[in-house]
C-alpha positions in Angstrom: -0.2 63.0 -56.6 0.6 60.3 -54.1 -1.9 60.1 -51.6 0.1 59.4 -48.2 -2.7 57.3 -46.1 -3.1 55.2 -49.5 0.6 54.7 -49.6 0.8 53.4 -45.6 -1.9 51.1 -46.4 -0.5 49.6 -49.9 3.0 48.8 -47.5 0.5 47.2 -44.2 -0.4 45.0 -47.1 2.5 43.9 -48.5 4.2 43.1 -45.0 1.2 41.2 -44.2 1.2 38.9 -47.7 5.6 38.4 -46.9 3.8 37.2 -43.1 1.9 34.6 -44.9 4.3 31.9 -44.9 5.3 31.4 -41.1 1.1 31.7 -41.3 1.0 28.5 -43.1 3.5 27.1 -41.3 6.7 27.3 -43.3 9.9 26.8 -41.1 12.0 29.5 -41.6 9.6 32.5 -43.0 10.8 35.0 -44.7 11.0 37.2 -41.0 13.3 36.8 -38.7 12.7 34.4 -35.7 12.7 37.2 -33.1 9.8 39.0 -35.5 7.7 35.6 -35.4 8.2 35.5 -31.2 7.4 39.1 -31.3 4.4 38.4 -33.2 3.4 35.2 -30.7 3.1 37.2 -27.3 -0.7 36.7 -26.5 -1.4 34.1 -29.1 -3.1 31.0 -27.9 -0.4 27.6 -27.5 -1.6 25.3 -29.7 1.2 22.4 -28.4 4.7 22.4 -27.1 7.4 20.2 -28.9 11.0 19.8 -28.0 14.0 18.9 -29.9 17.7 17.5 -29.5 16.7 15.7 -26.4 17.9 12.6 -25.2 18.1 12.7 -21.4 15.0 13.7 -20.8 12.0 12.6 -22.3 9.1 15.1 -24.1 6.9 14.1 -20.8 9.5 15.1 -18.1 9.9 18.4 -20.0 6.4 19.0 -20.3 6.5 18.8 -16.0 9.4 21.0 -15.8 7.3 23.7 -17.9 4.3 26.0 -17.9 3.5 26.9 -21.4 1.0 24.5 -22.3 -1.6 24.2 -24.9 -4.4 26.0 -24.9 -2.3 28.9 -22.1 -1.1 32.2 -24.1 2.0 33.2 -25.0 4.0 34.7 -22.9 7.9 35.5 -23.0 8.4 35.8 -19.4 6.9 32.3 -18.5 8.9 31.3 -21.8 12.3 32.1 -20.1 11.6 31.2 -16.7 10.8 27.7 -18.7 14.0 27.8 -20.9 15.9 28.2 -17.1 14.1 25.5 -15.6 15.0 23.5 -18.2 18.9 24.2 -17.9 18.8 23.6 -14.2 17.3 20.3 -14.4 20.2 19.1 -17.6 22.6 21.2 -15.0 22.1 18.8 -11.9 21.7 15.6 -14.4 25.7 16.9 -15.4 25.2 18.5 -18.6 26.8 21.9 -17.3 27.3 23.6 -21.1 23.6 22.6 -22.2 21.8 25.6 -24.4 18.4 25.9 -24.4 16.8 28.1 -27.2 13.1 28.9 -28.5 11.4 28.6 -31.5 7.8 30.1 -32.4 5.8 29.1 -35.7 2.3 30.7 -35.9 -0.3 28.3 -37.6 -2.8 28.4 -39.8 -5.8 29.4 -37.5 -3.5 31.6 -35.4 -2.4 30.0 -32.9 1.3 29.1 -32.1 3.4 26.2 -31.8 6.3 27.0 -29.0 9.4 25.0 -29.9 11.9 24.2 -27.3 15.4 23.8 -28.6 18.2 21.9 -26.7 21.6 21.4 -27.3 22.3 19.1 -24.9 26.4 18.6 -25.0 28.9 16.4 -24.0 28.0 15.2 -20.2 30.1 16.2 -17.0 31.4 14.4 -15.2 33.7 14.0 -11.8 37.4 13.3 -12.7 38.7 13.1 -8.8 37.6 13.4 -5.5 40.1 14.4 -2.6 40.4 14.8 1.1 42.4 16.5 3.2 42.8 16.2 7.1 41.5 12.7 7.3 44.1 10.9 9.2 42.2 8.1 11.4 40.1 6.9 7.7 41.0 6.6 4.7 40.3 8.4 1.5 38.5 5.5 -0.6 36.6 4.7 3.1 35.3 8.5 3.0 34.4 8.6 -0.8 32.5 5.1 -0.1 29.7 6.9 2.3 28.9 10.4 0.5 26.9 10.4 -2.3 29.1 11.9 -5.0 30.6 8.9 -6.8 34.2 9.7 -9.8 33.1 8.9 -12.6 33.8 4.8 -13.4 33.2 2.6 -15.6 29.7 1.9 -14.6 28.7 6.1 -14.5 26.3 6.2 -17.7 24.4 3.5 -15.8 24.3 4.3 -12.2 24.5 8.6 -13.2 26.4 9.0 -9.6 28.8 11.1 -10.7 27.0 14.5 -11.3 28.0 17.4 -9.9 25.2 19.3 -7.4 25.9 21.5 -4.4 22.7 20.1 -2.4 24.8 17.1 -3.3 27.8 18.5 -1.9 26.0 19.8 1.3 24.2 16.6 1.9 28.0 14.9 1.1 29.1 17.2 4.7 26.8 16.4 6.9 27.5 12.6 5.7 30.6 13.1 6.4 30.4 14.5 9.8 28.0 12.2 10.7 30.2 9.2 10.2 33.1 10.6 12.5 30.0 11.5 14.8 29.8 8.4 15.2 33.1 6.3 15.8 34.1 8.8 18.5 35.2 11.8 16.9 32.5 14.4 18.5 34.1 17.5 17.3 35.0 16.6 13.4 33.8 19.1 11.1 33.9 19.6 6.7 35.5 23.1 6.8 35.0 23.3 3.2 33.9 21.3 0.4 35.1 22.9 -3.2 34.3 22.4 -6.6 36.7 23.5 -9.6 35.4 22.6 -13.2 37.9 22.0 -15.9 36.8 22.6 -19.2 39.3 20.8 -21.0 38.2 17.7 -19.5 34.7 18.5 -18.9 34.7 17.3 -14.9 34.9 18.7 -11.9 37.3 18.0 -9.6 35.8 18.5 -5.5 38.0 18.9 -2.7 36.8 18.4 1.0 38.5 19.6 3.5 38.3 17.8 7.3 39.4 18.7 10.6 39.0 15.4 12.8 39.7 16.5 16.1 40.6 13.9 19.3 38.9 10.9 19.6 36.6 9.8 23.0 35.0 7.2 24.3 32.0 6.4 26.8 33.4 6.6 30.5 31.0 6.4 32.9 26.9 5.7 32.0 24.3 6.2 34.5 20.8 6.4 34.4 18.8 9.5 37.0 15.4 10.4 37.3 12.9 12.2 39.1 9.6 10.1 38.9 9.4 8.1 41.7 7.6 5.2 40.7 9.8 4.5 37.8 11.7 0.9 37.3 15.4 2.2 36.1 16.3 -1.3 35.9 13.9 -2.1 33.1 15.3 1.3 31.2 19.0 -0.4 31.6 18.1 -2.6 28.8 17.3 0.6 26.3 20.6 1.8 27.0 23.6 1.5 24.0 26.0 3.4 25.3 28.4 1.2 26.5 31.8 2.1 29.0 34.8 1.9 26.8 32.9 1.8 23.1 33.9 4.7 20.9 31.7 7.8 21.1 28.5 7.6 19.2 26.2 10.1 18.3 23.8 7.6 16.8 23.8 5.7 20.4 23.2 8.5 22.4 20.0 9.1 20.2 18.9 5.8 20.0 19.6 5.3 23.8 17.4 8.3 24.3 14.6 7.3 22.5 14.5 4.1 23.8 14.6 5.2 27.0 11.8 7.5 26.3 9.6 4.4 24.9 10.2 2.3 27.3 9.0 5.3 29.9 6.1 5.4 28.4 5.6 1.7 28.3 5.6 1.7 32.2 2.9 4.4 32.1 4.5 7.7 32.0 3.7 9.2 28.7 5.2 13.0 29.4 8.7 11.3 30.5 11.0 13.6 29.3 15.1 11.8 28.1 17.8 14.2 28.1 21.8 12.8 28.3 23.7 14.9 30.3 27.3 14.9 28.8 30.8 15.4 31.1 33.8 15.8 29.1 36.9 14.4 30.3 39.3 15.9 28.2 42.5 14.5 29.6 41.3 11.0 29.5 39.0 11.5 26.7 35.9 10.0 27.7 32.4 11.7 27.9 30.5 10.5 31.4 27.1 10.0 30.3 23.6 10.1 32.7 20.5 10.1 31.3 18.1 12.1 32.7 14.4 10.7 32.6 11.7 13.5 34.1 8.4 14.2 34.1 7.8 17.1 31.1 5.0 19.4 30.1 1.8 18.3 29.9 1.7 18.7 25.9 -0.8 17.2 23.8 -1.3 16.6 20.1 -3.8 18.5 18.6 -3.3 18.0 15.0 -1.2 15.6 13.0 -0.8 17.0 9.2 0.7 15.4 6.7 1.9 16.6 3.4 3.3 15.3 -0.2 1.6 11.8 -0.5 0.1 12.2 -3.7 -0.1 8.2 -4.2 0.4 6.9 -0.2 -2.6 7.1 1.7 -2.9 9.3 4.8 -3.5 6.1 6.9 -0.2 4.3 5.9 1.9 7.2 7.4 -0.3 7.9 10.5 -0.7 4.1 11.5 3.6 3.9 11.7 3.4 6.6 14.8 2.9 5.5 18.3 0.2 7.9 18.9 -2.7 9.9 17.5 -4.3 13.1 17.8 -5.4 14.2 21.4 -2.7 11.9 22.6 0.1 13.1 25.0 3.1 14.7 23.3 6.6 12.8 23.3 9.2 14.2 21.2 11.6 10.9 21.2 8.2 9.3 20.2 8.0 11.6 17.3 11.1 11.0 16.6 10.8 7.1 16.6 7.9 7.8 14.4 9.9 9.2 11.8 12.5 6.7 12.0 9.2 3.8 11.2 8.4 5.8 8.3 11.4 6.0 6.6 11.6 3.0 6.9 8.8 2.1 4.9 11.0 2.8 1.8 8.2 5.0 0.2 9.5 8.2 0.7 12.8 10.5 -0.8 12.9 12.2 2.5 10.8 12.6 5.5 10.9 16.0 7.2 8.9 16.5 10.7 8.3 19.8 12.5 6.6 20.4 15.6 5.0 24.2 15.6 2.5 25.9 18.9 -1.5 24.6 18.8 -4.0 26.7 19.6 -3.6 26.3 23.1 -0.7 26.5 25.5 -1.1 23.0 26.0 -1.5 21.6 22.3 1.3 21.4 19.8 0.7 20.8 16.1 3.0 18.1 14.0 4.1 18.4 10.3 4.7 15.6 8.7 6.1 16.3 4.9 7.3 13.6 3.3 8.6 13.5 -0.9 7.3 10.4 -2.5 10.0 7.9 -4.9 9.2 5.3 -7.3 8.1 2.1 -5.5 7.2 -0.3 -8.5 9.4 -2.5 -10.2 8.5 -3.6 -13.8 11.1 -5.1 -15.8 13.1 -8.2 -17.3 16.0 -9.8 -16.1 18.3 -12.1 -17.4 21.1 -13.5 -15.7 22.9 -16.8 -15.2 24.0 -19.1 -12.7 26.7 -22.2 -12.5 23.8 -24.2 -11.3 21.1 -23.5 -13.6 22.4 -21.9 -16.3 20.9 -19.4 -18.5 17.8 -17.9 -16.3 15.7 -15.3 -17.0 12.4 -13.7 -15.3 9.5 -11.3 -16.5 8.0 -9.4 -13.1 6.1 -7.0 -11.4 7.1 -5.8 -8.2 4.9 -2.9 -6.3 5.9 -2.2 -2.6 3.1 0.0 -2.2 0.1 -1.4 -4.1 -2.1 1.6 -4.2 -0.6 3.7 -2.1 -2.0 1.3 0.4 1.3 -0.2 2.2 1.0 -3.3 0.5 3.7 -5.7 -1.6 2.6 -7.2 -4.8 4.8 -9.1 -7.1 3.7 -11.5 -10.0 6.6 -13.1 -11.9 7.2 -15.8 -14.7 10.8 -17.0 -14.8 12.3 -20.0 -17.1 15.9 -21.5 -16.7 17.9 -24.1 -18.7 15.7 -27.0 -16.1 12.5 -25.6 -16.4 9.5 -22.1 -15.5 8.1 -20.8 -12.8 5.0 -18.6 -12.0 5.0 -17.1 -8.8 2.3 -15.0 -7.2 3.0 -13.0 -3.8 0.7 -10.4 -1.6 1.4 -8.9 1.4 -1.0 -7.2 3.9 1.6 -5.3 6.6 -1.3 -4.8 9.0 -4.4 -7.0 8.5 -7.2 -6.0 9.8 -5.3 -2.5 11.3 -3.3 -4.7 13.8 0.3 -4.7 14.2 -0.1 -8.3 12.6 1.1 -9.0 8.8 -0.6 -11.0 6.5 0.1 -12.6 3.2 -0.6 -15.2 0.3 2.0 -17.0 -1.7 0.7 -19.4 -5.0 3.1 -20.6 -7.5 3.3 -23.0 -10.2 6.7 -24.6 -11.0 7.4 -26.7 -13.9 10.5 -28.9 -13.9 12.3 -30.7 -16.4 14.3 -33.8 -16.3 18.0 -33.4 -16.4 21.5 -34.1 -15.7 21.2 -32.8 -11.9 17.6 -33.6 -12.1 16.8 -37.4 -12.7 12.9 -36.9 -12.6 10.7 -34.2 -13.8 8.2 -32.6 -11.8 5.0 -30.5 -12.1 3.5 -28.4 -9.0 0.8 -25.9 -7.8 1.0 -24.9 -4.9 0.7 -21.7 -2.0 0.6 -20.4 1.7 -1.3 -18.6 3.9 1.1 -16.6 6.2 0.8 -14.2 9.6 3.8 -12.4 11.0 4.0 -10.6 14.6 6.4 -8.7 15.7 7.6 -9.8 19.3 9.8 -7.1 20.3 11.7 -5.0 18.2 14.5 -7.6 17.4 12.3 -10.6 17.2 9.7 -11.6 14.4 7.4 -14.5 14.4 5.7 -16.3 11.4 3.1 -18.7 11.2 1.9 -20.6 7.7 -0.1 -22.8 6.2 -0.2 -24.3 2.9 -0.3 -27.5 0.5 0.9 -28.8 -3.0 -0.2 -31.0 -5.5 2.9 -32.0 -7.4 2.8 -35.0 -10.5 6.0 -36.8 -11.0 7.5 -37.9 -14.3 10.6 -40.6 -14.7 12.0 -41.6 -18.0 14.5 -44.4 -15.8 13.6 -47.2 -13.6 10.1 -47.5 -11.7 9.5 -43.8 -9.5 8.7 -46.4 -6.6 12.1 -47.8 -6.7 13.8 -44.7 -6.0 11.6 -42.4 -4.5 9.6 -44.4 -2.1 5.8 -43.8 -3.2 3.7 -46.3 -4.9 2.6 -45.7 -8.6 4.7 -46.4 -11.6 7.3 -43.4 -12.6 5.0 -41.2 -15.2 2.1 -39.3 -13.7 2.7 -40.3 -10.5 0.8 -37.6 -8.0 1.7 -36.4 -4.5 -0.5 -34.1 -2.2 1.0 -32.4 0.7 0.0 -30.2 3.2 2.2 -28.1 6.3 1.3 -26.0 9.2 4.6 -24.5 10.6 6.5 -21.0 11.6 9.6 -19.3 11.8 11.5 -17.1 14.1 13.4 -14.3 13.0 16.0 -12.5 15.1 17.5 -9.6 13.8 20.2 -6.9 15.3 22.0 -6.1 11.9 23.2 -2.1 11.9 22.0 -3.0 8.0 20.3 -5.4 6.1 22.2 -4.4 2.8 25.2 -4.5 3.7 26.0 -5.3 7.7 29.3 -4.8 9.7 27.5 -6.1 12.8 24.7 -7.9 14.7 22.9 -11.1 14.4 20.4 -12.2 12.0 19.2 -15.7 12.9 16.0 -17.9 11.9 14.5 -20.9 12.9 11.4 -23.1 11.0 9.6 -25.9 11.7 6.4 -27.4 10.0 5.0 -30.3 9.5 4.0 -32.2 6.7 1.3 -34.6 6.2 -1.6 -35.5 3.7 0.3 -38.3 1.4 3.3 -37.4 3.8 3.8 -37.5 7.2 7.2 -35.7 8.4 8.4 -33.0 11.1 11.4 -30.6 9.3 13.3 -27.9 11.8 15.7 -25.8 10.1 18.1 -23.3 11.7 20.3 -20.5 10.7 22.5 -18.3 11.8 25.3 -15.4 10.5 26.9 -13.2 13.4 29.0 -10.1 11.6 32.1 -7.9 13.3 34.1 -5.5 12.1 37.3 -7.1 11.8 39.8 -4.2 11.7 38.2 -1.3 13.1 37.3 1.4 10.5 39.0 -0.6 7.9 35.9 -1.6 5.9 36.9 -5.2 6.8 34.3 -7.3 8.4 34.7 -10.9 9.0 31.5 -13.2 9.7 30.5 -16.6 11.2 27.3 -18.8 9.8 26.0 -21.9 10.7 23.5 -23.6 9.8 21.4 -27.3 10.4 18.5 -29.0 9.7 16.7 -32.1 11.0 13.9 -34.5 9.4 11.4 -36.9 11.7 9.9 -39.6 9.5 6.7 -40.5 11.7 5.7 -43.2 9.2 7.3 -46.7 9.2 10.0 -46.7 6.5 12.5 -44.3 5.6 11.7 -40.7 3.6 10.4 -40.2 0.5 13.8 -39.0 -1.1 11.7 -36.1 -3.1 11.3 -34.9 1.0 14.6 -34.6 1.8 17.1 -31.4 2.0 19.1 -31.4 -1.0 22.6 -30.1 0.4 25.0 -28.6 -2.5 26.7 -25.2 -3.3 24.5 -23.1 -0.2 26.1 -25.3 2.7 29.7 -26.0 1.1 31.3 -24.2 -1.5 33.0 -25.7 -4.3 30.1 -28.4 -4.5 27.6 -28.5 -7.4 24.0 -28.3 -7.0 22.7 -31.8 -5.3 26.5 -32.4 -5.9 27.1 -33.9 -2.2 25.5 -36.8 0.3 23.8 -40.0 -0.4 23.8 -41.3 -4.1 22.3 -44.5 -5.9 24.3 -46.8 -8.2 22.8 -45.3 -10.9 23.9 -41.7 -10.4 20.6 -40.4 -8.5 21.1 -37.8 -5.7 18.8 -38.8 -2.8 19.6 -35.8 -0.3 19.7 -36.4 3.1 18.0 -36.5 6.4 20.5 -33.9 8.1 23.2 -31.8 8.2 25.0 -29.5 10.2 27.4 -26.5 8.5 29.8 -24.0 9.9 31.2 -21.3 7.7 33.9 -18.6 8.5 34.7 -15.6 5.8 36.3 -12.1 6.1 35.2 -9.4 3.8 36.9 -6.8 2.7 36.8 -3.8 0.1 40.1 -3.8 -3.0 42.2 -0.9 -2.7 43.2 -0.6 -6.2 39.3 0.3 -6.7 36.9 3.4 -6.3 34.3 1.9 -3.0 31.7 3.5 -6.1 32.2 0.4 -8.1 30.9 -1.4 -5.6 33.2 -4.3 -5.8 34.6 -5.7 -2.8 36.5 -9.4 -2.2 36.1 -12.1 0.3 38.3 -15.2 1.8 35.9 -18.2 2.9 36.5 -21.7 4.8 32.9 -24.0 5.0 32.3 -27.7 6.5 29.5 -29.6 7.0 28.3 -32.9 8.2 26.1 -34.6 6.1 24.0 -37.8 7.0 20.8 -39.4 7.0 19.9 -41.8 3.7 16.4 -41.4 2.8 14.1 -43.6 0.8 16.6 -46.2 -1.6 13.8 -48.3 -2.8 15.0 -51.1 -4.5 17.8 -48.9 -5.4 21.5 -49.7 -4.6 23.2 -47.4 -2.4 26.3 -45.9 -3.4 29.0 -46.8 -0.9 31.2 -44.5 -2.7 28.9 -41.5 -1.5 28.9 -41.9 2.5 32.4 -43.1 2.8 33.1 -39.5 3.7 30.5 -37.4 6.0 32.2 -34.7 7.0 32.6 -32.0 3.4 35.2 -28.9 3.7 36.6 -26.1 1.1 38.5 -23.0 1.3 38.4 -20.5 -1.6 37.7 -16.5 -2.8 35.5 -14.5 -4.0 34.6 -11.3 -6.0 31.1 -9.6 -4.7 29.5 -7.1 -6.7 27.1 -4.6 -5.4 25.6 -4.7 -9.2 22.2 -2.9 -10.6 20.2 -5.9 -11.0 21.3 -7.5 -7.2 24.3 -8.3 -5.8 26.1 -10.8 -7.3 29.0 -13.1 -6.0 31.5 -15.5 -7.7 33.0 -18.1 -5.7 36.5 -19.9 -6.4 36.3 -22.6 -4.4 38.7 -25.4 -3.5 37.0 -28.6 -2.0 39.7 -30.6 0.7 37.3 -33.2 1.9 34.6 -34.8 0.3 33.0 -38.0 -0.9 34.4 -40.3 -3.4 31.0 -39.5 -5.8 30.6 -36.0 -4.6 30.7 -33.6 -7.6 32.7 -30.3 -7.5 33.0 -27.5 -9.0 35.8 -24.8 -9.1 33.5 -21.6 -9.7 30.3 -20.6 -9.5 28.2 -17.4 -9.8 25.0 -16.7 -7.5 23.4 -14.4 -6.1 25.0 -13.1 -2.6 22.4 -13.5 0.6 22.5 -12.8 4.2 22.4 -16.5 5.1 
């Protein structure tokens, strides 16, 4: 007779022995996967592994997750990983990604989760379009929002994903710019997004209405504090009669305002513009009204999301401190200083009630991005050929504000080793400090008639003198060895000592003045950005150099994306020794003052071919700049017409060198040419066609060259 309980027992057993081989491990088992996962709820995680991944590495997965080793198993934490997963592929553009688990149950019990991803073909953006833009243009709207069509350079740059925060942030961008070239009332009524799966991309449609465009009439300036100097607020005020609206202005203008309130003593002044519309003129009347406001203090300043930035980075950028009077346009300028740090994603502040009447509380909340830099680059350049450079970069060292960058570079002519630190406040003060040491090694060439070896670095301190204008002082020296495989280094460069080994020790005390109004250092449409050095060297030398440049930018064709830009530049050398300039002294004009020139390629020359450089020179250079239309603004290519000239004169040191007559029979250097700038990942780059129409009978041109594009 069959004994029932026996018989339930004999069955337990044999289910258990089929269970052995998922228990050793075997993929596959001889019960179904959903039987293993079933059988995994409450087991200890023994490790997490993930495959079919490619866009994401195993450690970003691991963050986006919370079943770790040594946690249990648990199916609901298990899907609420599998959707965080999907989201973060969804937002990267991977919109048909599958994300699947897979349990094996070890030896000792345990449980190793397997994540499963599918990843599939990317998504991209196959248009974007507008409708109601009449006073811009569609490639001038798609150039400021932050959804990019997918081009050529999309599995690099990854700026054509589709995200709605993406498309949200894309309005406000949007409004913002009309906001602020006089269209106060322009609004993004809708901004759609239709996927095509045949193509795999999206295709988004925003849809504008513009409304009428005003201008500043009439700007005034009241107040109701007695003692207040409204002729010294004038100067705060950027809101001009006649300029197009701009909500940007009236903002700045008001915290200015409020600054420069406080400044005279009256910490609780209160900026508010009162706007009159005109509407049949279309003008706003604008008076700002400065009063005296509640007596508000801060109680509490509390800042959130630094995990690397110290809190004293972020609290030293606001004009005040706890217990001090509250300001909101100071808070607001506050803000503004700490964004610009370039630390920080985003920067959110919120003021909220103390615990007094009288006391306010300020959030600061701020999301930290990458701020290091390691990599290699390799590039090239017309002038020095093949170049390449292994660095570090770190613009917060430590979470401590500070710039760090070691580098080792080597061209075609030579290497370099280059050390830099920066202190942004030394010693807490509004004062920068900083140390510069390098070691350059240079080899003898065809531009090059000597080699070189030298060690050298700076001490430099940089105060801010108002908000436009820095100024920098430095001190330094350099011990430099010369090498010459021609004629006698005396006979050409002016210093005693034969050519090979010959040393030279310098030392300089100078400083520079830097003015800048720019609406953008990256890419400006208008202001001034100007600077002017001096220093003087002496030790084995005995010199006074002053340098000065300039670049004034305008928007050509307003709202056109064209901006057209004047530079000039000159520079000066005092020999205060008998005798003329060691030729290794002197500025060495080429390609960076006209165009179509080689490196060294223009000014005095010797018989022999040597380039001596010169004592000075004086430049002028117009250009217009302007974006292609047969291009998306996201491939961040944009052309440019140039003219340059220069004067070039001054013959240094010629030894017992023969002066080439053929070199100064012309003083006065001019071109005209083209050029293709490109707003590329490693820097922006610029290639110049250049045709020279005056120059020097042993000048040496050069019909293109490739460099990289700076503001002067």
């Amino acid at each position: 007779m069959i004994n029932p309980t026996r018989l339930m027992r004999s069955v337990l057993l044999a289910l258990a022995i089929v269970s052995a081989a998922p228990l050793a491990g075997v993929p596959g088992g001889l019960i179904g996967a959903a039987a293993v996962q079933a059988q995994s709820v409450g087991r200890t995680v023994a490790s997490v592994v993930f495959e079919g991944n490619q866009r994401f590495t195993d450690d970003q997965l691991v963050a986006m997750i919370n079943v770790g080793a040594r946690g249990t198993y648990n199916e609901g934490i298990v899907e609420q990983d599998i959707e965080s997963i999907r989201v973060a592929y969804d937002r990267t553009g991977y919109q048909n990604v599958k994300v699947s688990v897979r349990t094996e149950i070890l030896e000792d019990q345990r449980v190793r989760v397997v994540f499963v991803i599918d990843e599939g073909q990317r998504s991209g953006i196959a248009a974007i379009n507008f409708t109601g833009n009449n006073a811009f243009s569609s490639g001038t709207l798609e150039g400021i929002i932050s959804t990019k069509e997918t081009g050529f350079l999309s599995w690099l740059l990854r700026d054509d994903t589709y995200d709605e925060q993406k498309l949200a942030l894309d309005k406000e961008l949007i409004r913002n710019f009309y906001a602020n070239r006089g269209y106060p009332d322009a609004v993004v009524t809708s901004a759609v997004a239709e996927f095509d799966e045949a193509r795999n991309a999206y295709f988004i449609n925003y849809t504008i209405v513009e409304g009428e465009r005003y201008q500043f009439g009439n700007v005034g300036i009241e107040t109701s504090i007695p003692e207040l100097n409204t002729d010294a607020l004038k100067w705060s005020v950027r809101t001009r009669e006649g300029s197009n609206y701009s909500l940007a202005d009236l903002q700045r203008s008001t915290e200015e305002l409020a600054y420069e309130a406080t400044s005279q003593g009256y910490s609780f002044a209160d900026v508010r513009p009162r706007l009159d519309r005109d509407v049949t003129n279309r003008r706003f009347n604008v008076t700002y009204l400065v009063d005296e406001g509640a007596r508000i203090y801060v109680e509490r300043v509390n800042i959130s999301g630094n995990l690397k930035t110290r809190d004293y980075v972020i609290r030293r950028e606001l004009d005040f401190a706890e217990g001090d009077p509250f300001n909101r346009s100071m808070v607001t300028r506050g803000r503004s200083n700490i964004e610009k740090l370039g630390f920080f994603k985003s920067v959110a502040v919120s003021v909220e009630p103390g615990s007094a009447p009288d006391k306010v509380v300020i959030n600061i909340a701020v999301v930290e991005q990458s701020t290091g830099d390691y990599g290699i680059t390799v590039g090239y350049s017309t002038s020095d050929g093949v170049l390449g450079e292994v660095s570090l970069t770190e613009r917060n060292f430590l979470g401590r504000g500070q710039y760090l960058r070691i580098a080792v570079g080597a061209t075609a002519s030579g290497k370099t080793f280059d050390f830099s630190f920066t202190e942004p406040r030394f010693m807490g003060l509004k004062v920068s400090s900083g140390i510069d040491v390098y070691h350059r090694i240079t080899d003898e060439g065809s531009t090059t008639y000597y080699g070189s070896t030298s060690t050298g670095g700076q001490l430099r301190f940089g105060l801010p003198v108002t908000d436009e204008l820095t100024a920098t002082a430095f001190v330094g020296g350099e011990h430099r060895v010369f090498s010459d495989a021609g004629a006698p280094f005396s006979e050409v460069f002016g210093a005693p000592g034969s050519g090979n080994g010959q040393e030279v020790n310098k030392a300089w005390v100078g400083y520079t003045l830097t003015y800048d109004t720019l609406d953008s250092r990256d890419k400006p449409t208008e202001g001034l950005y100007a600077t002017f050095t001096q220093q003087y060297v002496g030790w084995d030398r005995n010199y006074l150099k002053s340098e000065a440049r300039a670049r004034y930018f305008m928007p050509l064709l307003e709202d056109s994306g064209v901006v057209a830009s004047v530079r000039g530049q000159a520079g000066v050398i005092h020999n205060f020794d008998d005798g003329a300039l060691s030729a290794t002294d002197a500025f060495v004009p080429g390609s960076s003052l006209v165009r179509g020139f080689q490196s060294r390629g223009l000014g005095p020359r010797l018989s022999t071919g040597e380039a001596l450089g010169a004592t000075m020179y004086a430049g002028l250079s117009a250009e217009i700049e302007f974006p292609i239309p047969v291009l998306p603004e996201s491939y961040g290519l944009r052309g440019a017409v140039w003219a340059d000239a220069a004067y070039v004169d001054g013959v240094p040191w010629t030894g017992s060198g023969t002066l080439d007559p053929g070199s100064m029979d012309q003083l006065v250097r001019s071109s005209i040419g083209a050029s293709l700038i490109w707003d590329s990942p490693f820097g922006p780059l610029r290639g110049d066609v250049g045709y020279v129409l005056n120059k020097a009978s042993t000048d040496r041109t050069q019909v293109f060259q490739l460099t990289l594009s700076t503001l002067l």
